[in-house]
C-alpha positions as CSV (number, residue, x, y, z in Angstrom):
1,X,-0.5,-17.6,28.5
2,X,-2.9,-14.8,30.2
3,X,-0.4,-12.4,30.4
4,X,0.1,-12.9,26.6
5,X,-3.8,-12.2,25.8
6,X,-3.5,-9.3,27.9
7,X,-0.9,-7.3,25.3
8,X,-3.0,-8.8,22.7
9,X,-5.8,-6.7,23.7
10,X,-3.6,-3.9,24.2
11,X,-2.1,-3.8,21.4
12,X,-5.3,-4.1,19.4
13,X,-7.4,-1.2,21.8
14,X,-4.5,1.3,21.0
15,X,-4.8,0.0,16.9
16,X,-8.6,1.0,17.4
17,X,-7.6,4.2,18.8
18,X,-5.3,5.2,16.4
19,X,-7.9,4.0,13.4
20,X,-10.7,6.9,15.3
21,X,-8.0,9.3,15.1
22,X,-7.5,8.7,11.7
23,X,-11.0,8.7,11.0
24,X,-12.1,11.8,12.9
25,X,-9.0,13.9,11.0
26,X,-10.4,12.3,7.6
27,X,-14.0,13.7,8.4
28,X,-12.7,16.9,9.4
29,X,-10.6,16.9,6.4
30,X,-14.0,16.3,4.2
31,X,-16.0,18.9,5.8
32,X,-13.8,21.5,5.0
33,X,-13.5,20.7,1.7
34,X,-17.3,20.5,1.1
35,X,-17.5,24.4,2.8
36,X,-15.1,25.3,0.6
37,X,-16.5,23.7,-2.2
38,X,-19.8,24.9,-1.4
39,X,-18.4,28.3,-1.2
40,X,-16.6,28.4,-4.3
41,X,-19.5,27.4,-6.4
42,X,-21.7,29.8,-4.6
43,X,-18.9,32.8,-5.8
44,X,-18.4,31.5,-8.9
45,X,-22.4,31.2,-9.7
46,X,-23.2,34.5,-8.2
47,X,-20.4,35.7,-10.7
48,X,-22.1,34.4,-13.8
49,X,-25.5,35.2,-12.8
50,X,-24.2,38.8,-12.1
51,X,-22.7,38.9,-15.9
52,X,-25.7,37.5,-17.6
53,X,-27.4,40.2,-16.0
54,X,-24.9,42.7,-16.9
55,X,-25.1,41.6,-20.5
56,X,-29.0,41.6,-20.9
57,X,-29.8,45.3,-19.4
């Protein structure tokens, strides 16, 4: 019976591993996408703000 409880908690460390790794690749994931987002709207805003400008002078 002890040698039983022992895989159990094997088993469910390397599960908890494996759910870190999949968290830590999600949160990279979701920083780049906010850079980019971030960056995008930044190019895309300059680019308007640069017509308007354009447009009134």
């Amino acid at each position: 019976m002890v040698a039983g409880l022992g895989a159990v908690r094997t088993e469910t460390a390397a599960g908890f591993g494996a759910v870190r790794a999949e968290m830590g690749a999600m949160e990279v994931r979701i920083i780049k996408w906010f850079i980019a987002t971030a960056v995008t709207l930044s190019v895309t805003l300059s680019g308007i703000a640069f017509a308007i400008a354009k447009l009134v002078h």
